[in-house]
N, C-alpha and C positions, 0 to 999 in steps of 0.2 A: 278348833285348835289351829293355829299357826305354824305355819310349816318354813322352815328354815333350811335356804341352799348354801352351803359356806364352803366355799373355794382354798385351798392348801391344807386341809387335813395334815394333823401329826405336824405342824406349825406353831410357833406360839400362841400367834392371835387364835388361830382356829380353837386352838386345844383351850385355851384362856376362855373362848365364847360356848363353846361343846358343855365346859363345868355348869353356864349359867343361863342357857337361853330356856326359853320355858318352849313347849309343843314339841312339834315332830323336825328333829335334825335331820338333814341329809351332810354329812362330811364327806365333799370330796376329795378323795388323793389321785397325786397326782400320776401313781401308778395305775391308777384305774381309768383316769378321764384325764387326757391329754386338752386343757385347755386352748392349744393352737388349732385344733382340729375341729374343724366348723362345726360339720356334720355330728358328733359324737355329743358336744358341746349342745346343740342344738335339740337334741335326741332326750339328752338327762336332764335337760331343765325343760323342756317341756310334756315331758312322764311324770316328775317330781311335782310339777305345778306350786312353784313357792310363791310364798307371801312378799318373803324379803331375800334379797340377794345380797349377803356379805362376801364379796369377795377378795380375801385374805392372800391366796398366792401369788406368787413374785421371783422373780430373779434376782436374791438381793444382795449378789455376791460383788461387791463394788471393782473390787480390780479383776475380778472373773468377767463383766462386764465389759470393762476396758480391754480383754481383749475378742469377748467375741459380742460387740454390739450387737448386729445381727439376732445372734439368739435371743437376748436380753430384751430386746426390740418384741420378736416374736411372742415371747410370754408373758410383759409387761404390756406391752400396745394391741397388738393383733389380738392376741387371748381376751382380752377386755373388750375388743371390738367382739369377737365372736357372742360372751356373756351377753353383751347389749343384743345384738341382733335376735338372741335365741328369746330376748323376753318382747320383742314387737307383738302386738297387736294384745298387749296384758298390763297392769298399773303396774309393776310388780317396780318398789325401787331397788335399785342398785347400788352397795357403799362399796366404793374401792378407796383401797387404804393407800396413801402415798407417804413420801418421804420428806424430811428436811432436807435432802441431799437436793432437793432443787433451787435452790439458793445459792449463791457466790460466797457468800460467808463476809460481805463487803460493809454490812452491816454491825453498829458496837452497842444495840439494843434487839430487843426479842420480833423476830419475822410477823408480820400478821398476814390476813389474807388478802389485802388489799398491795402489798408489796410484789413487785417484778419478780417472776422466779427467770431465774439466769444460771443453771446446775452447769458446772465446771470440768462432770465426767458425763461416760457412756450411762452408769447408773441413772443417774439425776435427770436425761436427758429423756430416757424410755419408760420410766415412770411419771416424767412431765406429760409425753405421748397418751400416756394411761389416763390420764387426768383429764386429757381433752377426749379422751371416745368417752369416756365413763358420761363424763357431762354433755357432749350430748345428745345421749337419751335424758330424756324427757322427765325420768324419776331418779332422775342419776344424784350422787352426792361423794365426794369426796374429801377427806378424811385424813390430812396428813398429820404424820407424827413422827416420834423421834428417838432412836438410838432404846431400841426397844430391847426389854429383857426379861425373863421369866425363870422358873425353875424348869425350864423342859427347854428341849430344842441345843443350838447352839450361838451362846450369846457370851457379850465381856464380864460380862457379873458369875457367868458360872468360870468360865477360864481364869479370870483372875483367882477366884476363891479356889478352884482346880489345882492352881501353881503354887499359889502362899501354902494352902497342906503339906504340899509334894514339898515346899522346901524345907514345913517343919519336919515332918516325917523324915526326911532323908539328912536332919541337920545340916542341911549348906544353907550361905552367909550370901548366898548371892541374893542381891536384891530383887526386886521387879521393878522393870523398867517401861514407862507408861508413859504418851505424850502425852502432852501438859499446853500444848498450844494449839488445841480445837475445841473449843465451850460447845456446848447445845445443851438439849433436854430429856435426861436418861427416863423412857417410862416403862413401866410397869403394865405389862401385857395386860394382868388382870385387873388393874384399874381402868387401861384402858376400854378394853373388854362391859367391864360397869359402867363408865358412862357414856359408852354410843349406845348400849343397848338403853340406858334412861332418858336420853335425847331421843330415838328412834320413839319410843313410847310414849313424847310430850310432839308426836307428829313434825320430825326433825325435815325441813324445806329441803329439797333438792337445789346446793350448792356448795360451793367449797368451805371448808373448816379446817380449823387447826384443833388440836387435840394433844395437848403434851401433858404429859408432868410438871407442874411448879416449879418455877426456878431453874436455873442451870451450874455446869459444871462443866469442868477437863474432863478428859479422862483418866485423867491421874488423880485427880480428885474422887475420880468414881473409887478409883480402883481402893485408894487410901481408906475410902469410907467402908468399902466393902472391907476387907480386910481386917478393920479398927471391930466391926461389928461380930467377923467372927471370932475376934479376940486370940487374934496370930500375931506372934513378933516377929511381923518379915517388914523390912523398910522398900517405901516403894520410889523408886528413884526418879524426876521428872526428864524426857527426852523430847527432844523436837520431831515434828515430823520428818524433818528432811535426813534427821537421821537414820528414822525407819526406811525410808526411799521406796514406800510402796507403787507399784505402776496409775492409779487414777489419783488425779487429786482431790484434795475435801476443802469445804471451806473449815474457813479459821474457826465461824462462826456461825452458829444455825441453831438459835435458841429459838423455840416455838410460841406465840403468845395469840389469843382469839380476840376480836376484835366483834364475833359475834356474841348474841345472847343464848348461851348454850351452858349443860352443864360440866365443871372445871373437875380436874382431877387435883388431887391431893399432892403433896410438895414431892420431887423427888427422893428426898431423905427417908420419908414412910415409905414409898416403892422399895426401896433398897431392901428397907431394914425387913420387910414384909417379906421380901424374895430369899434373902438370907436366913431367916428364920427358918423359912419352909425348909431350904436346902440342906439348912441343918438340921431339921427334924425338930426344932422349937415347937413345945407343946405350950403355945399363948396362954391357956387357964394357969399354966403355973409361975409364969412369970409377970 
């Protein structure tokens, strides 16, 4: 039976992979296992003795980031250096999951892996970090993806659908208001979740990948489609970023596309519509 370590329990990814992995899970949270902490770190993964190391947690708070690098640094860089060190002298691979935020957004077509990452914040910068311990160890593999969403956790797919209720419910006229000038590639926890774990089971090489969702979008785009799908009359109005004035910057642009032979997830628009379904309680046989 295969035994399975996964890193950020009560996370999307993690909870996304908990639904589907086959054998014996170990979910770690982060209340119980401080990833920074060598010793502990070192202690539970080698008790557990996994097969596979998914590690899912992160600091992925972007302007949280921006102001304490430091810590961001700590749980994205260090923390991953510790998972590596606690699997020496074992095959055991290691998937750490990264971000499109490591890009400049300098790009007016979809990132691959052979593209410069050049991240524009603290975020982008300490998951860059992560990417280099992860790789290298030896069975290391890394996994970047993009503007992830699920029915669990805290993500834009649930906040927006959150806000348009709250406006029908309460009858106000006020719009939502969503930038419209950052494209990427909204995905689907649980897609993603499917096909690392069907790449992982066609003996997925230790090296960097992309992994997104099909296609790209705004996030006003998201927001609109989310919206459209729960079948709410709220208009969703487009804003620039510089209007929002959040403290890190994003790129423009950070649409994900694989350049390996690996397998693709499905377009963003089934992500959506799959995620919205759930959240509404869409019973699929009858519809």
């Amino acid at each position: 039976m295969k035994r399975w370590f996964v890193t950020g329990a009560g996370g999307q990814l993690a909870t996304a992979f908990a639904d589907i992995l086959p054998g014996e899970v170990f979910l770690s949270h982060e209340e119980a296992l401080d990833i920074r902490d060598t010793e502990a770190v070192n202690t539970a993964v080698r008790l557990f003795k996994p097969h596979i190391l998914l590690h899912a947690a992160a600091f992925t708070d972007v302007d949280g980031a921006e102001a304490d690098e430091q810590r961001a640094f700590a749980i994205n860089a260090t923390g991953t250096r510790n998972l590596v060190a606690a699997l020496h002298g074992t095959s055991t691979p290691l998937v750490y999951f990264s971000t499109d935020y490591v890009f400049d957004g300098g790009k007016d077509e979809p990132y691959v892996e052979s593209d410069e990452a050049r991240p524009l914040n603290a975020y982008g910068r300490t998951k860059l970090a992560g990417e280099a311990e992860a790789l290298a160890w030896a069975r290391g593999i890394v996994v970047r993806t993009a503007w992830l969403y699920s029915a669990t956790g805290h993500n834009f797919v649930k906040t927006i659908l959150a806000a348009a209720q709250d406006r029908v419910a309460t009858g106000s006229p006020e719009p939502l208001r969503v930038v419209d000038d950052q494209v990427g590639s909204p995905t689907y926890a649980a897609h993603l979740a499917s096909v690392v774990l069907e790449a992982l089971d066609r003996d997925l090489a230790p090296r960097l990948y992309h992994m997104a969702s099909a296609g790209s979008c705004s996030w006003c785009e998201l927001a609109r489609e989310v919206v459209q799908l729960a079948g709410l009359d709220v208009e969703v109005v487009p804003i620039t970023t510089a209007e929002i004035g959040r403290p890190a910057p994003r790129p423009a642009y950070s649409a994900l596309a694989s350049e390996r032979a690996i397998p693709h997830l499905p377009s963003w628009l089934e992500g959506v519509q799959e995620c919205v379904d759930e959240l509404l309680g869409v019973d699929k046989e009858t519809v």
